[in-house]
VOGU-3710 file (C-alpha; in Angstrom, 3 decimals, decimal comma):
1> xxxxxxxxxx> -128,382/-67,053/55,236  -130,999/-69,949/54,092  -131,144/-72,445/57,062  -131,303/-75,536/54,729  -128,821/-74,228/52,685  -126,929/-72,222/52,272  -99,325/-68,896/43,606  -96,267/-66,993/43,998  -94,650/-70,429/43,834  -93,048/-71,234/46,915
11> xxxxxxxxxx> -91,070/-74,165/47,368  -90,745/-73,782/51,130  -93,813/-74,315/52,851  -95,047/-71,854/55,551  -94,689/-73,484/58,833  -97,299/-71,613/60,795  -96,293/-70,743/64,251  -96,780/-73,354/67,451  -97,512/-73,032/70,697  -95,232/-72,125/74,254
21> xxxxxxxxxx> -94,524/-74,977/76,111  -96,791/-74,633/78,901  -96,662/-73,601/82,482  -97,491/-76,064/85,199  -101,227/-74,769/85,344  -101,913/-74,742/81,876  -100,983/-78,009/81,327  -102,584/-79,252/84,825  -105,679/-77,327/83,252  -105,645/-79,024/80,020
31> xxxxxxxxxx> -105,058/-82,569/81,382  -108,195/-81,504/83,695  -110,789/-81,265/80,729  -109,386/-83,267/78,742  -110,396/-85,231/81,235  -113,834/-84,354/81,614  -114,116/-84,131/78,194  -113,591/-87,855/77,354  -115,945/-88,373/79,901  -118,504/-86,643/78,983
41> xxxxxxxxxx> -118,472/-87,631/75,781  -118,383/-91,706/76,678  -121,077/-91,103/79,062  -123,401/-88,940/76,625  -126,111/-90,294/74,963  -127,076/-87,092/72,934  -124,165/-87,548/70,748  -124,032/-89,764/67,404  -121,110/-92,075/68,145  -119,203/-91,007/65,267
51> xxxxxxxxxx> -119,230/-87,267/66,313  -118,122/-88,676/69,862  -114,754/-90,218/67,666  -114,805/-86,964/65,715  -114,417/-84,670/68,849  -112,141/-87,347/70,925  -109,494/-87,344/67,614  -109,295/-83,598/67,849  -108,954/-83,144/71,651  -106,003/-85,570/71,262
61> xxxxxxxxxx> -104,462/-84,093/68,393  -104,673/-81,025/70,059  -103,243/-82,158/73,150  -99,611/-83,490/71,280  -99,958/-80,723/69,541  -99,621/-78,660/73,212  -96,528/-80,452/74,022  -94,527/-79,088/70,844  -92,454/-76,346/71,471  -93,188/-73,479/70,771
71> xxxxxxxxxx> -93,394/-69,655/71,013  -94,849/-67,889/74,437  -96,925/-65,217/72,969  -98,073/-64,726/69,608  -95,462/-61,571/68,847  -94,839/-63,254/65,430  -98,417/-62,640/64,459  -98,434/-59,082/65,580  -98,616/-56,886/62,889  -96,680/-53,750/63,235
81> xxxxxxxxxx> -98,558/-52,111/60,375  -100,310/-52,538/57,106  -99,370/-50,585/54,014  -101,062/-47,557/53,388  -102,850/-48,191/57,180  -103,864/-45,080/58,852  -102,542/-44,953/62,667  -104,726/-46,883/64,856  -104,308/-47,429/69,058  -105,680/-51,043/68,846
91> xxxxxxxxxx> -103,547/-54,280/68,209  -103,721/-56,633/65,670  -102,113/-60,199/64,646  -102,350/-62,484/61,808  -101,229/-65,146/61,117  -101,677/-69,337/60,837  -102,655/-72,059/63,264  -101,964/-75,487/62,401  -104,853/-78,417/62,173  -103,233/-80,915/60,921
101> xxxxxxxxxx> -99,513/-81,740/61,515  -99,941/-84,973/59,412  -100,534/-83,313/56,317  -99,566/-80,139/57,103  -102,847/-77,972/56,660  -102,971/-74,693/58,126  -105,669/-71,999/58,547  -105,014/-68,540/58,006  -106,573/-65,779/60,466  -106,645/-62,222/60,855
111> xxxxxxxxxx> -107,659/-60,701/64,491  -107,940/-57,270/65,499  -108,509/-56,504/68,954  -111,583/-53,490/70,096  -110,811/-50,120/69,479  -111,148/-49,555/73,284  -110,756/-51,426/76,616  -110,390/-54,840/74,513  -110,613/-56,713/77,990  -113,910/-55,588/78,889
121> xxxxxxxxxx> -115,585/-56,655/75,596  -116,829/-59,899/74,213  -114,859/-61,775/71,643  -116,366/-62,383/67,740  -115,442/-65,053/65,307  -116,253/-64,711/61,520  -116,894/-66,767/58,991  -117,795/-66,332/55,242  -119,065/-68,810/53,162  -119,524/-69,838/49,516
131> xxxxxxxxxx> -118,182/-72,460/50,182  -114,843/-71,072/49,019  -114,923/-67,526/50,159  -112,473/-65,267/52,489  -113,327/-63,959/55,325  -110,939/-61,746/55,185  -111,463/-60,269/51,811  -114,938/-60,024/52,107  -115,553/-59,920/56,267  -112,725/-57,801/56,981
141> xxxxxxxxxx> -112,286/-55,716/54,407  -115,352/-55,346/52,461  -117,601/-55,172/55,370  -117,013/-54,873/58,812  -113,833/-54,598/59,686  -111,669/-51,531/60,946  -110,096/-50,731/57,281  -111,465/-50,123/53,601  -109,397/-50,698/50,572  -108,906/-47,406/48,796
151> xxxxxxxxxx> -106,859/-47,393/45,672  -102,747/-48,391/47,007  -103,697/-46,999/50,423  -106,248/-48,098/53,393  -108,591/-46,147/55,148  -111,116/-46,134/58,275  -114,656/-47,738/58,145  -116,526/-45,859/60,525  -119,119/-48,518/61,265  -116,390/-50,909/61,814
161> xxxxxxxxxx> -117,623/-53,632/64,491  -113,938/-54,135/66,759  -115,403/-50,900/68,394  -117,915/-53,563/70,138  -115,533/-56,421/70,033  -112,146/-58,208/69,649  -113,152/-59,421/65,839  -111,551/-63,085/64,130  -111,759/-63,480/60,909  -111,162/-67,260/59,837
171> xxxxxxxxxx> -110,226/-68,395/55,898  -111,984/-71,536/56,078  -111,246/-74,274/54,573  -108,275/-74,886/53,753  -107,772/-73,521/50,271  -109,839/-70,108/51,104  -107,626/-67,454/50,867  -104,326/-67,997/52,481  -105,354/-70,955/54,214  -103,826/-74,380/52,718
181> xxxxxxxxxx> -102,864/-77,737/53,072  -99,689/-78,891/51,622  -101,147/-82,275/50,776  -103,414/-80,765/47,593  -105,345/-84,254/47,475  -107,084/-82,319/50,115  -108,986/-80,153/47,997  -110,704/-82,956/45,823  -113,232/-83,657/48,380  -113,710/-81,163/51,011
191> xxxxxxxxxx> -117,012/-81,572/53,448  -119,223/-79,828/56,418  -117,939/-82,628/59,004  -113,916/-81,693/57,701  -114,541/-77,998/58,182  -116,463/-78,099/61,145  -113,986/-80,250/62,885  -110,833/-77,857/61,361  -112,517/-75,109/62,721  -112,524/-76,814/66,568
201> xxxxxxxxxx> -109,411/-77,669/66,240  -108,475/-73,812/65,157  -110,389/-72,177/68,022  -108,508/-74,533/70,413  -105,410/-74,030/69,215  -105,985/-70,048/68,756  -107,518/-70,149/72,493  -103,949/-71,693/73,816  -101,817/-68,722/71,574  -104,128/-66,042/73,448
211> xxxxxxxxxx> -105,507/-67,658/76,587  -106,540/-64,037/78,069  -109,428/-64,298/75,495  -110,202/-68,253/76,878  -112,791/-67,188/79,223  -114,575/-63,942/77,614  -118,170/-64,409/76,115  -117,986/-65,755/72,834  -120,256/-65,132/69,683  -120,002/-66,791/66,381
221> xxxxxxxxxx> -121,378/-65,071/63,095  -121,617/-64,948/59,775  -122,973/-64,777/56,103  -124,219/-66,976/52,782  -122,552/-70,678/53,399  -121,684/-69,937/57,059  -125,110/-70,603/57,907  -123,485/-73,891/57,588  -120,457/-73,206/59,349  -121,882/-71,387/62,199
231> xxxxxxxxxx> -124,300/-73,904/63,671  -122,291/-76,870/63,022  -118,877/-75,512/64,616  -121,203/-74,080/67,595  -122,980/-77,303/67,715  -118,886/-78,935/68,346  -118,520/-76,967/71,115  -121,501/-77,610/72,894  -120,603/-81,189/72,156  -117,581/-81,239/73,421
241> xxxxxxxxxx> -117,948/-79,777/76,162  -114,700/-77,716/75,888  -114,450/-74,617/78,322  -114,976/-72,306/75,076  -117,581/-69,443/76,991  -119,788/-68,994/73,864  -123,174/-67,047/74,308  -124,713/-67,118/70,782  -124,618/-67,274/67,073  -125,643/-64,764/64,665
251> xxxxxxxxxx> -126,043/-65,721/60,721  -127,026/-63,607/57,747  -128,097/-63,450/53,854  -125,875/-63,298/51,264  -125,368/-64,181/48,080  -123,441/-62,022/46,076  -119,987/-60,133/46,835  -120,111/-56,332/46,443  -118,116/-53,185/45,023  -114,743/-52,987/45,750
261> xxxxxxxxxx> -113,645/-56,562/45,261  -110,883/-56,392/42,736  -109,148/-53,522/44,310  -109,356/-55,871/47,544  -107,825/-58,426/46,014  -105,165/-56,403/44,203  -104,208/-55,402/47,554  -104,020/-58,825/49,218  -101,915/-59,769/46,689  -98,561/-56,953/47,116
271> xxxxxxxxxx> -95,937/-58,445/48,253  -95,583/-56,068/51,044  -98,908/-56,452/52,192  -98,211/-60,293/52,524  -94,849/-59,852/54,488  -97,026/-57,422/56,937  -99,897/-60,145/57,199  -97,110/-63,315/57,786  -99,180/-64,599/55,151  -97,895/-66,719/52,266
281> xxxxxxxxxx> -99,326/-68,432/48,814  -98,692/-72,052/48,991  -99,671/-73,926/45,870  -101,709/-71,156/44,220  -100,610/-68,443/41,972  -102,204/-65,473/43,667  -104,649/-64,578/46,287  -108,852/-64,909/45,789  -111,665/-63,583/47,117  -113,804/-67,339/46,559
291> xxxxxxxxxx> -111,909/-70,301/45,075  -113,988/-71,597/42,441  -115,303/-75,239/42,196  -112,743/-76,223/39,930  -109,612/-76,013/42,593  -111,363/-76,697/45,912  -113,968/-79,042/45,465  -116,360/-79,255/48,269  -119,502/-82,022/48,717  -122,477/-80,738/46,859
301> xxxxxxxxxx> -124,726/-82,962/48,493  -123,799/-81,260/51,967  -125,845/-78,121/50,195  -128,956/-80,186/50,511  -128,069/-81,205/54,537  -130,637/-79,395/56,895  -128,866/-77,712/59,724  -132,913/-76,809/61,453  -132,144/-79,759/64,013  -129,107/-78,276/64,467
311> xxxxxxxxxx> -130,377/-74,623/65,532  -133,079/-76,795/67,602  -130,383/-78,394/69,900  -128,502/-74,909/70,743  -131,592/-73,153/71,458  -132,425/-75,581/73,561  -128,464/-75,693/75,260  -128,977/-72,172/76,016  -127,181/-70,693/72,703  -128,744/-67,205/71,571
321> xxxxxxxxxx> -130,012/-67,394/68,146  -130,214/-64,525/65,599  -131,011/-65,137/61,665  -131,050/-61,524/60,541  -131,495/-60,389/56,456  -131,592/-57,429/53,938  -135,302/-56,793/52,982  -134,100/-56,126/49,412  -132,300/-59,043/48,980  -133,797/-60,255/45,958
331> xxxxxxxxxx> -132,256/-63,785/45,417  -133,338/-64,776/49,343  -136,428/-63,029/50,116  -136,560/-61,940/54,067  -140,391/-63,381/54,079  -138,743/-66,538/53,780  -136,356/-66,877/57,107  -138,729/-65,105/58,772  -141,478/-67,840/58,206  -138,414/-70,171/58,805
341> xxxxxxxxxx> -137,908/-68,511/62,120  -141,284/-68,290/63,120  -141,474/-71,981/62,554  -138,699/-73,252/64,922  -140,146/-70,939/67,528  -143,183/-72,941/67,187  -141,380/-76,279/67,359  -139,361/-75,406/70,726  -142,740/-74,071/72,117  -140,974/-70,455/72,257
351> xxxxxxxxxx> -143,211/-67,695/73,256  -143,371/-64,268/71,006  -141,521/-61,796/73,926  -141,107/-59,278/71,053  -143,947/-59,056/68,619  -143,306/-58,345/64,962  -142,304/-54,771/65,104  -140,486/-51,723/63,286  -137,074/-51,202/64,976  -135,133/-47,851/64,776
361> xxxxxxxxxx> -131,712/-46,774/63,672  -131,199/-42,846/65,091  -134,648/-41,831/64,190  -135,484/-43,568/60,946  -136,738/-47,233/60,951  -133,980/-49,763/60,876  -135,974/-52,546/59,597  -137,971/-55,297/61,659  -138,187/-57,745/64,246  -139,500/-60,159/66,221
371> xxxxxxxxxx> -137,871/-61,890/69,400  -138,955/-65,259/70,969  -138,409/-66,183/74,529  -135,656/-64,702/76,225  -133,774/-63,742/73,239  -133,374/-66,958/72,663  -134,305/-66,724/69,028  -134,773/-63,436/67,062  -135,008/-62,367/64,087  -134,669/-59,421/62,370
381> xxxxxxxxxx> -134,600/-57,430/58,616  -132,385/-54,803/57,624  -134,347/-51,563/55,558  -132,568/-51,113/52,523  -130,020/-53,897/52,638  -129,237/-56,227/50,120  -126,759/-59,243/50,055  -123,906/-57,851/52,098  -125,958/-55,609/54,947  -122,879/-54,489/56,479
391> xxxxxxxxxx> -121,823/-53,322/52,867  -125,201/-51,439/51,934  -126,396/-50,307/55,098  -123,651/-50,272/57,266  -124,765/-48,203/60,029  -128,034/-50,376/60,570  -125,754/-53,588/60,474  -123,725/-51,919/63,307  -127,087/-51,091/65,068  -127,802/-54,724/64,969
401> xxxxxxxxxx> -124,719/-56,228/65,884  -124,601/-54,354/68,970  -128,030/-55,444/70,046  -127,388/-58,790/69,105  -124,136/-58,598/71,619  -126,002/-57,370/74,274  -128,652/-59,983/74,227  -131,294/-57,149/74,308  -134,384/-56,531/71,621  -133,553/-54,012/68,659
411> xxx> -134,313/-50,347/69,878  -138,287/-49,671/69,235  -137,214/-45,612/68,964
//
């Protein structure tokens, strides 16, 4: 991650599944903060005056939205099994959450909950970048996720990170992957502010489908663009003040996809596999790994946008920070963030708590680190890891991840 940067034709369109009509207490609870959320945000000074209208316009969508009827648990989206899927315990679901009625844009996710005791553990959301790339192609299935694409069939990834957490993996924005909007004017000018505010209105949304997940710690990460993404949507939250538990953001290098794409995308694009996913192509031929530049068109100049202030304000609300890379990526050398890094730390008058060490991996050096305050902001290389860490040194990756879930410094044996 760089801090300053980063059609079966269907006639029918999908109409992604809605929400139960609410009990009593839910909607008592949502009138509550939305509330204090109007509030806070005409009383707040910290906020520019056009994100105040930004947030205000989706808490109100959202709250029509909550008064459609709809289904009371999202058994639609469970999906019994994928094909060629070895037998697993956990759950998942997939499916789409609607952001905007009006012109009917949807965004397509795909959650799996943790291997084991999925109450007790924290909750995950992420996000690839590009901009234009699937987070379920690459995230899911290329990386991290519980399954690897092998030939027609799937099989286990051992390093898989839902044995640490209940993962979500977002296609964002619409036009990534199965995501869409039915109004295709959409996609001739697509920007940070659209996608940040898509993605509130998404978690919200998601949040009311599986309110047992409302209230556990929440962590946002991701890779190449999403170092975008991830500050920006975090920065929403905080903003808004919504009752959204999140802990900390984690956001990584990456350039380049990695081996194994085209069988991945041969496989998202069976017609079986789409039934089992509830997914659907809606004014594309066939499913992508990264939409090029010449269908979904997103502001170049938002490349150039620094996002530094924006790490500088979390931080500062109490959001754990960790900008992590591989030391042989080539294209973003690690030296680089970790300068970056080192910089901010100076800026928010952070004390080195960690010093710039070695950090292990079983017994052989993982890579290196260095942590400032109270793991408020860390940073950390991966040995041996290139663009996609979780791809070339998955184990390490998983090391990491844990760590960075715990809030505690990488192991130093």
């Amino acid at each position: 991650m760089t801090l300053h940067h980063y059609h079966a034709n269907s006639s029918k369109i999908a109409t992604p599944p809605t929400l139960d009509l609410f009990e009593n207490k839910h909607l008592q609870g949502l009138l509550s903060e939305t509330k204090e959320l109007l509030f806070s945000l005409s009383s707040s000074r910290s906020i520019m005056q056009s994100q105040r209208w930004i947030v205000m316009g989706i808490i109100c969508a959202t709250f029509i939205h909550f008064l459609m009827p709809v289904e009371p648990f999202p058994i639609a989206d469970k999906i019994t099994s994928l094909p060629g899927q070895p037998q697993v315990s956990f759950q998942q679901f997939a499916g789409y959450i609607t952001v905007d009625e009006k012109q009917n844009r949807a965004l397509f996710y795909y959650f799996f909950e943790a291997e084991s005791q999925p109450a007790s553990k924290p909750l995950v959301l992420w996000l690839d970048g590009g901009p234009g790339c699937s987070s379920v192609g690459a995230g899911a299935l290329l990386e991290h996720g519980p399954f690897k694409v092998r030939g027609d069939n799937l099989v286990r990834n051992e390093y898989n990170w839902n044995k640490e957490a209940n993962m979500l993996y977002l296609e964002s924005p619409a036009g990534v992957g199965f995501s869409f909007s039915a109004n295709k004017s959409f996609y001739t000018n697509v920007n940070e502010e659209i996608t940040a505010r898509d993605n509130l209105i998404f978690l919200q949304r998601w949040f009311a489908k599986y309110p047992k997940y409302r209230a556990k710690e929440f962590f946002i990460t991701g890779e190449s663009y999403a170092g975008h993404y991830v500050p920006q949507l975090a920065q929403l939250i905080v903003q808004s003040n919504l009752k959204i538990n999140l802990k900390g953001i984690a956001e990584a290098d990456k350039k380049e996809l990695v081996c194994g794409e085209g069988i991945t995308e041969k496989y998202l694009n069976r017609k079986d596999v789409q039934k089992a996913l509830h997914a659907q192509l809606v004014g594309i031929k066939e499913w992508a790994l990264c939409r090029d530049s010449d269908f979904l068109h997103y502001d170049e100049k938002n490349r150039e946008i620094s996002i530094i202030g924006v790490i500088v304000s979390l931080v500062k609300s109490g959001i754990r920070v960790f900008i992590y890379s591989g030391d042989q990526d080539a294209a973003i050398p690690f030296i680089g963030s970790r300068t970056l890094v080192n910089q901010l730390a100076k800026e928010m008058r952070l004390k080195t708590t960690v010093p710039y060490r070695a950090w292990f991996e079983g017994k052989q050096v993982g890579g290196w680190t260095q942590v400032y305050g109270k793991t408020q902001l860390s940073f950390a290389s991966i040995r041996g890891a290139s663009h996609t860490a979780p791809s070339t040194q998955p184990a390490r990756s998983f090391s990491l991840f844990k760590a960075f879930l715990a809030g505690k410094p990488l192991p130093n044996a």
